[in-house]
C-alpha positions as CSV (number, residue, x, y, z in Angstrom):
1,X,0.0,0.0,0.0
2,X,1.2,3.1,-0.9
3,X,0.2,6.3,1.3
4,X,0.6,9.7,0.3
5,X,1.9,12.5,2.3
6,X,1.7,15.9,0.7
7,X,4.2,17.7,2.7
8,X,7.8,17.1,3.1
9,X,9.6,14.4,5.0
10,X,10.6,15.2,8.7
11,X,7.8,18.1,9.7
12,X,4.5,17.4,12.1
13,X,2.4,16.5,9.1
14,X,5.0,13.8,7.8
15,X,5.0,12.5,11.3
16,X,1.1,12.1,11.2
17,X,1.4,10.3,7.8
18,X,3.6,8.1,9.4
19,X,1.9,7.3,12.2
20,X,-1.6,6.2,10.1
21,X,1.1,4.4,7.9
22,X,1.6,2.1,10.8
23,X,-1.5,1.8,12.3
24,X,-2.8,0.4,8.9
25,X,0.2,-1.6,8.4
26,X,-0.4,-3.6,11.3
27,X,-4.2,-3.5,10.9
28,X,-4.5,-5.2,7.2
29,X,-1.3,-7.0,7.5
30,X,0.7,-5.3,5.1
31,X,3.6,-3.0,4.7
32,X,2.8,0.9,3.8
33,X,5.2,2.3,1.8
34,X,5.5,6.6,2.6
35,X,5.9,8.5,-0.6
36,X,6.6,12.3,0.4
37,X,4.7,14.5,-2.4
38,X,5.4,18.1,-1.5
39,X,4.5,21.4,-2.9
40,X,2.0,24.2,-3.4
41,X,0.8,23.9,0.2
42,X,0.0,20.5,-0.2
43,X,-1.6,20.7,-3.5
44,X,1.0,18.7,-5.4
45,X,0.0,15.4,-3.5
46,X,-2.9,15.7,-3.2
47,X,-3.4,16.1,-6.8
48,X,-1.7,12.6,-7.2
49,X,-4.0,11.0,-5.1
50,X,-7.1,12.1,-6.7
51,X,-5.7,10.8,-10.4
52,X,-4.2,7.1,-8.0
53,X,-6.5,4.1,-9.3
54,X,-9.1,3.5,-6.6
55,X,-8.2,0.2,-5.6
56,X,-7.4,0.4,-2.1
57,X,-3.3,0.3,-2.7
58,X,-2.8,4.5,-2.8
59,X,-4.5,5.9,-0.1
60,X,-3.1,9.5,1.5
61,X,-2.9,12.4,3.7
62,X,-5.1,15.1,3.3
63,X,-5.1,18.6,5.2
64,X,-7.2,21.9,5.3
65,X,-5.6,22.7,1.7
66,X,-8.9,21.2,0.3
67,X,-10.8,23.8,2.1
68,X,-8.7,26.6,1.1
69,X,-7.1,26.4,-2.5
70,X,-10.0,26.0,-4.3
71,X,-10.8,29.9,-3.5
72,X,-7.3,30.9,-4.4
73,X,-7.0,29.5,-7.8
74,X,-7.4,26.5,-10.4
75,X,-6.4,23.9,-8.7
76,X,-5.9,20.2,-10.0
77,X,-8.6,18.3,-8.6
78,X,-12.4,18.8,-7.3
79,X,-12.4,18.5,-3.3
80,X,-16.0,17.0,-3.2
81,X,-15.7,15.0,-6.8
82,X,-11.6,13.4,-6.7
83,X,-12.0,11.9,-3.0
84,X,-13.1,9.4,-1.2
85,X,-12.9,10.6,2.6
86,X,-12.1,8.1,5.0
87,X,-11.5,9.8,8.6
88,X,-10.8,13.0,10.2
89,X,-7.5,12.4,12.0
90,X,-6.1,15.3,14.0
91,X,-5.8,19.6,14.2
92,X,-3.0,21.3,15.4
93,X,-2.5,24.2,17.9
94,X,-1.9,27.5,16.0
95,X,-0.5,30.1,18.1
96,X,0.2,33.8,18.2
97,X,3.6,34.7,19.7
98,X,6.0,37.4,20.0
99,X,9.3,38.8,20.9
100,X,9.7,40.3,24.4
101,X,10.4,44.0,22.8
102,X,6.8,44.1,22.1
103,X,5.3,46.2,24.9
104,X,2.1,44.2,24.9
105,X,1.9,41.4,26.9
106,X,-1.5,40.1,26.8
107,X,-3.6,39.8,23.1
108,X,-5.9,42.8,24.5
109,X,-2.4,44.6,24.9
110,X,-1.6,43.6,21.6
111,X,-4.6,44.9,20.0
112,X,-4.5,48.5,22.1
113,X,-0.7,48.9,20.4
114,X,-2.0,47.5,17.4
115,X,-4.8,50.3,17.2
116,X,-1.9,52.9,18.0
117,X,0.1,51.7,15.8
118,X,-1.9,50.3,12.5
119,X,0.2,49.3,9.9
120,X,3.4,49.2,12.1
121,X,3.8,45.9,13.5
122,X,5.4,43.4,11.1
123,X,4.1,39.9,11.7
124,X,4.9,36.9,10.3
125,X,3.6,33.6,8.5
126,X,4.4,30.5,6.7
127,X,3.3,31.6,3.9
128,X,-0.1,33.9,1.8
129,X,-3.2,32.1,2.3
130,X,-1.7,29.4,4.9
131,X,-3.9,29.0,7.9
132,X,-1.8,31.5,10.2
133,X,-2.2,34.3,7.8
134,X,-6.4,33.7,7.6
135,X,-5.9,33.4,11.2
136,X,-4.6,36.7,10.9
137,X,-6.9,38.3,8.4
138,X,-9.9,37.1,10.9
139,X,-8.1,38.8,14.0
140,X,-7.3,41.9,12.0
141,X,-11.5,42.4,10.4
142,X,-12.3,41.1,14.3
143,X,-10.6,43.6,16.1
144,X,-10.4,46.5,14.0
145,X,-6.8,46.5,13.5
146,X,-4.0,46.7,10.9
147,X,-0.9,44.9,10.7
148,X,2.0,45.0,8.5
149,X,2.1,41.0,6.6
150,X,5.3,39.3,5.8
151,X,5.3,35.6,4.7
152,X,7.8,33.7,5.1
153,X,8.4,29.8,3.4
154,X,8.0,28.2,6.4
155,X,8.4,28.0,9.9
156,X,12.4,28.0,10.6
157,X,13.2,31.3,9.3
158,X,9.8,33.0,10.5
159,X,10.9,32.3,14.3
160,X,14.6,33.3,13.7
161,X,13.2,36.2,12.1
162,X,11.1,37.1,15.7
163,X,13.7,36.2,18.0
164,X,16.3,38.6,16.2
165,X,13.2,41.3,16.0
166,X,13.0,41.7,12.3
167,X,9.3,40.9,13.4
168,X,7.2,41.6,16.6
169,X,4.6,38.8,16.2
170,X,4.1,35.5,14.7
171,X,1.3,33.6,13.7
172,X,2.6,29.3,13.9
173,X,0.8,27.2,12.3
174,X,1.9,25.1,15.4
175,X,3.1,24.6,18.6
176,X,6.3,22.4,17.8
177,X,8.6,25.2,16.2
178,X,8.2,28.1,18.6
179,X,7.5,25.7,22.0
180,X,11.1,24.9,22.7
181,X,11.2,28.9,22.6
182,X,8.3,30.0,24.5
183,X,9.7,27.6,27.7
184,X,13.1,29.2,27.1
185,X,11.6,32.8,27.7
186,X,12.8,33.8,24.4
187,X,9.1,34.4,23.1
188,X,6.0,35.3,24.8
189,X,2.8,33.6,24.2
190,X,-0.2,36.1,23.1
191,X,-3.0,33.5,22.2
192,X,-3.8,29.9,21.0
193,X,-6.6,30.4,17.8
194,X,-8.5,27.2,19.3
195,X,-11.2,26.2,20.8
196,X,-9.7,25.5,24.2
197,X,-6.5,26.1,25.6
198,X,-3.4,23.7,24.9
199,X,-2.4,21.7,27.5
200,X,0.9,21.6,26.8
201,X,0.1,26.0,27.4
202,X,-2.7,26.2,29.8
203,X,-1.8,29.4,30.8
204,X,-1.9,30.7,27.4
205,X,-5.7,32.1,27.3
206,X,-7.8,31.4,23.6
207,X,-8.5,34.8,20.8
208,X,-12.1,33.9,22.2
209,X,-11.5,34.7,25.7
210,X,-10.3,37.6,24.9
211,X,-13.9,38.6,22.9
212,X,-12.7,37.5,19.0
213,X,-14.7,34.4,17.6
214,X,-11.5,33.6,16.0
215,X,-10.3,29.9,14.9
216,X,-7.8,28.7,12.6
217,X,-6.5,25.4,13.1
218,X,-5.1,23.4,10.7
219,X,-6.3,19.9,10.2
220,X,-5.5,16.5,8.6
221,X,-7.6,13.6,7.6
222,X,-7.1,10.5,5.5
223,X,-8.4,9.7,2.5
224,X,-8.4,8.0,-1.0
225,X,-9.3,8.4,-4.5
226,X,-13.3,8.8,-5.3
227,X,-14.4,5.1,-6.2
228,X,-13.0,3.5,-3.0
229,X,-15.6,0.6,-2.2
230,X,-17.7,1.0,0.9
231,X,-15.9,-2.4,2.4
232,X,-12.4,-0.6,1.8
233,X,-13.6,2.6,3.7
234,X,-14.9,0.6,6.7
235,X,-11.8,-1.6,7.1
236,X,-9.4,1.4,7.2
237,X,-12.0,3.9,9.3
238,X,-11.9,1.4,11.7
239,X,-8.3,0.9,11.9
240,X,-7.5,4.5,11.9
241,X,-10.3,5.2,14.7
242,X,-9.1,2.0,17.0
243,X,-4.9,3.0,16.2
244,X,-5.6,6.7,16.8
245,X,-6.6,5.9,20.5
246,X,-4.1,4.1,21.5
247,X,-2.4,5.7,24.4
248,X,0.7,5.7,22.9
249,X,-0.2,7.2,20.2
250,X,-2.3,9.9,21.9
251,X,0.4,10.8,24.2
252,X,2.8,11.3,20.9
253,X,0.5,13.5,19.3
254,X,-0.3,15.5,22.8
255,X,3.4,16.0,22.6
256,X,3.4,17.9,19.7
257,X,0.3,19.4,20.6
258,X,-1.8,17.6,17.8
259,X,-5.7,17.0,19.2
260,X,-7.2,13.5,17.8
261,X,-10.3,13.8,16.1
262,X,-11.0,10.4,14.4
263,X,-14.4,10.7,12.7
264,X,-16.6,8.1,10.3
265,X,-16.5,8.8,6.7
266,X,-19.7,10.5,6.5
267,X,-19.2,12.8,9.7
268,X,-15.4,13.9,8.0
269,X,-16.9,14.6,4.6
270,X,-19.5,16.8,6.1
271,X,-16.6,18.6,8.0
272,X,-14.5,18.9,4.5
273,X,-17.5,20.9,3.3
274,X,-18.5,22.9,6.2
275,X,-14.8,24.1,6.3
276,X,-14.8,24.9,2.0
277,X,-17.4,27.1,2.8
278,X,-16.0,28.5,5.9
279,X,-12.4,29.3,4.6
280,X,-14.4,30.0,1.1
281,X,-15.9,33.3,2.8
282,X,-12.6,34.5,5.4
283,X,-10.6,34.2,1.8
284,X,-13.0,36.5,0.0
285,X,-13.6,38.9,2.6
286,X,-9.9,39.3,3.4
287,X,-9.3,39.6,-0.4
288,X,-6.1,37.5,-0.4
289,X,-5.0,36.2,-3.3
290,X,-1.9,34.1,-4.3
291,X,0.4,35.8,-6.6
C-alpha cells in the first residue's frame, strides 16, 4: 500500500502520515510504503492522489488545503468530486507569539498597540493564504486593526526572524517550532486560535477569551481516491479510529500538541465541506490572493 503525504519528509504532518502508515500496516497485514509528495501547500500530492486508481493500494494524507485552494486559484482536482474521505485524523494548535520587545503582553495589549500603531507591526507567517495568515486576516476584520504582513516559506526562518526582532509577532501554524522557545523565555505567548487552551500552554488564554470568535487550526484527515468501495472505507476507518486511541499514540501526538479527532467517513466529509465554505468566505472577505 502506498500512502501519500503531501508535505515534506521530517515536519509534524510527515509525522502524522507516518503514524496512520503504521497503524494500517499492522491492521491489514501489510507493509505501507510513505511517498513524500510536497509542494504548493499541499496541493501537489494531493493532486496525485485524486488521479491514483481506486483500488485500495494508494490511499493518502489530506489537510485543510482542500478547504482553502479551491478559493485561491485552479487547482488540480475537485475537493467534493476526486476523494473518497475516510477519517478525520487530528488539528494542530496554531499560536500567536512574540518577541519580548513588544510592549504588549497580553492579546488585548496587543490589539491597544495594534490600534496605536496600525500598519506598524510586522508579523509573520508561513506563507499567503496558509492557515496562520487567515488566522490573521480574521483577528485583523475582528478587532479592528492593521498589521503589517510578511510571509515567510516556512516555519524555521519565520521564528529566527522574531527572536532577532525583524518581526514583533508570529502567527505558527503550530506549537512544535516556537514551544522549545516559549519555555526558554525567548518568546511570549499572546493566544492559542483554538477552541480551548493547549495543554501543553494552559496558561496561554484562547482569541475567544479575549472577545474574537476567532479559529484557525489546521487539520489533517485521510483519505483515498473517489471510487473507494464501501468495504475498503470501513476496514481502514476502523483501523485508523481503534490505532488513533491508542495511548501511545495519543500521548505522541499531545506532545506535539496535535488534538485526535477520528471521525466516520460520513461525519469527515461533512466537515471537508463545512470548512470549504467556511475558509471560502474569510478568503473572499480578506481579499487574499496568491500571486
Amino acid at each position: 500500500m502506498r500512502l501519500i503525504v503531501p508535505f515534506p519528509p521530517g515536519g509534524p504532518t510527515d509525522f502524522i502520515g507516518r503514524a496512520a502508515g503504521s497503524i494500517l500496516s499492522e491492521a491489514l497485514g501489510q507493509p505501507v510504503l510513505i511517498e513524500n509528495r510536497a509542494g504548493a501547500n499541499g496541493t501537489i500530492g494531493l493532486e496525485t492522489l485524486a488521479k491514483s486508481a481506486p483500488d485500495g493500494y494508494t490511499v493518502g494524507l489530506t489537510a485543510i488545503t482542500l478547504a482553502t485552494a479551491p478559493h485561491l486559484g485552479k487547482v488540480p482536482f475537485d475537493a467534493f468530486k476526486d476523494f473518497t474521505y475516510i477519517s478525520n485524523l487530528v488539528s494542530m494548535t496554531p499560536l500567536i507569539v512574540a518577541n519580548p520587545q513588544l510592549p504588549a503582553k497580553t492579546l488585548p495589549e496587543l490589539v491597544a498597540y495594534a490600534k496605536a500603531n496600525p500598519g506598524k507591526i510586522a508579523y509573520g507567517t508561513p506563507g499567503i493564504a496558509t492557515v496562520p495568515h487567515l488566522g490573521a486576516e480574521m483577528l485583523q476584520t475582528a478587532a479592528g486593526i492593521k498589521l503589517n504582513h510578511v510571509p515567510y516559506k516556512g516555519a524555521t526562518q519565520q521564528i529566527q526572524d522574531l527572536l532577532a526582532g525583524a518581526t514583533l509577532v508570529d502567527f505558527q501554524s503550530s506549537l512544535v517550532v516556537a514551544l522549545p522557545n516559549v519555555r526558554a523565555g525567548k518568546l511570549r505567548p499572546i493566544a492559542v486560535l483554538t477552541a480551548r487552551r493547549s495543554p501543553l500552554l494552559p496558561e496561554v488564554p484562547t482569541v475567544a477569551e479575549a472577545g474574537y470568535k476567532v479559529q484557525a487550526a489546521p487539520w489533517f484527515g485521510f483519505g483515498g481516491p473517489a471510487g473507494l468501495t464501501p468495504e475498503m472505507v470501513r476496514r481502514m476507518n476502523e483501523a485508523l479510529v481503534r490505532g488513533m486511541q491508542n495511548k501511545d499514540t495519543l500521548e505522541r501526538f499531545h506532545n506535539i500538541g496535535a488534538i485526535v479527532h477520528t471521525s466516520s467517513a460520513e461525519e469527515f466529509s461533512a466537515f471537508v465541506r463545512s470548512e470549504h465554505a467556511r475558509w471560502g468566505e474569510v478568503i473572499r472577505s480578506a481579499g487574499i490572493k496568491l500571486d
